[in-house]
N, C-alpha and C positions, 0 to 999 in steps of 0.2 A: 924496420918494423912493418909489419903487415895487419891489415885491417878489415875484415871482412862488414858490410853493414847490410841487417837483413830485415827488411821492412816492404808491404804494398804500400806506404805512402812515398812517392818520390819527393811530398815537401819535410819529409823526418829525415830521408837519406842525406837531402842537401843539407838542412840545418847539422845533422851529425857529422856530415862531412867537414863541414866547416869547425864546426867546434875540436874534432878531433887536430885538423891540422893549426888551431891555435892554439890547441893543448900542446902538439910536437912540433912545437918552431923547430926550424933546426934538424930533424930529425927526418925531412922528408917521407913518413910515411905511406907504402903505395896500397890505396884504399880500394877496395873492389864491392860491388853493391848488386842484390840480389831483390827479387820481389815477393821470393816466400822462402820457407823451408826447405820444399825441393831442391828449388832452384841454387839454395845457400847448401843443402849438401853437397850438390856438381861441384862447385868452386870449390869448398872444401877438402873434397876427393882430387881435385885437380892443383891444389895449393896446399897440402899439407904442414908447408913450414906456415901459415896464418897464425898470428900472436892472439888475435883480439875478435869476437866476433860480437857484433851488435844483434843483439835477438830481439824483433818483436815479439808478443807474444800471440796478440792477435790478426792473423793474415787466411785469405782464404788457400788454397791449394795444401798445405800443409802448417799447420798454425808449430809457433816457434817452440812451444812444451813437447811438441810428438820430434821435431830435430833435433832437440837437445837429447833428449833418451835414445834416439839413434848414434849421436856424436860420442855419447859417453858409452857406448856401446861397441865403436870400430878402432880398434886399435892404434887407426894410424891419426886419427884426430881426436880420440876421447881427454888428450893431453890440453886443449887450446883451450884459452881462458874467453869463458862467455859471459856477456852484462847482459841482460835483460831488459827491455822497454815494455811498461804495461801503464795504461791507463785504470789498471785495478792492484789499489792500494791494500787491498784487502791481506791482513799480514797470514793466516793461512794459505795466500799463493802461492806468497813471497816465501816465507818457508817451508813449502814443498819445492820451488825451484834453487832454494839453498840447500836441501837434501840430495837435489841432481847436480850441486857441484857449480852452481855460477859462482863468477868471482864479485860480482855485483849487481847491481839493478838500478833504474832510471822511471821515477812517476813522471809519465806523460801529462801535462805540455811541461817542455826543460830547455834551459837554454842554454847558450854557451859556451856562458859560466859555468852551469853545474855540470856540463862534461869537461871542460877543464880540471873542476875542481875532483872530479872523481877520475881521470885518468892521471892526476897528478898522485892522486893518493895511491891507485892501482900501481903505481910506475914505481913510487916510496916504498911500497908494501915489497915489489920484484926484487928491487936493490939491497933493501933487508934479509931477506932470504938466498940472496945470491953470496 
């Protein structure tokens, strides 16, 4: 499993880094971390098997709403499933970037638990439809 995480905070990348690999014991997943949108497109373009991408939403150089409408736009990555991190609960966002296709979303500040508990459920959800 592959993991992309795209955030300007390096202490959101660590905490998600770690949450994810206690969600996938066992699973060894190899995580790759980016500091805006840009930046998280290259990887992208350069890793097109990525299962999972962590999108902030707010970053400077390219904020994580204008990559995702790009992602869902290139063929060869519009397929990879993206969660969302926003510190705005505001449920008009939140259902605009569930019309671009996230598989989920994360209210900032979260902890380790609750990506746990939300990559357990994404993971449930995979297996069902597989």
């Amino acid at each position: 499993m592959k993991i992309l995480i795209v955030d300007d905070s390096s202490t959101m990348r660590r905490v998600l880094k770690m949450g994810v690999n206690k969600a996938m014991v066992g699973l060894n997943p190899s995580i790759f971390e980016a500091e805006n949108g840009q930046e998280g497109l290259e990887v992208l373009r350069k890793n097109t098997d990525i299962d999972y991408v962590f999108l902030d939403v707010n970053m400077p150089v390219m904020k994580g709403d204008e990559m995702l409408r790009i992602m869902r736009q290139e063929d060869s990555i519009k397929h990879i499933k993206v969660i969302m991190q926003t510190t705005e609960g505001v449920r008009s966002k939140v259902a605009e970037l569930t019309k671009m296709g996230i598989s989920g979303y994360l209210l900032k500040p979260y902890t380790q638990d609750i990506i746990l508990q939300l990559m357990t459920k994404l993971m449930e959800r995979e297996t069902a439809t597989a």
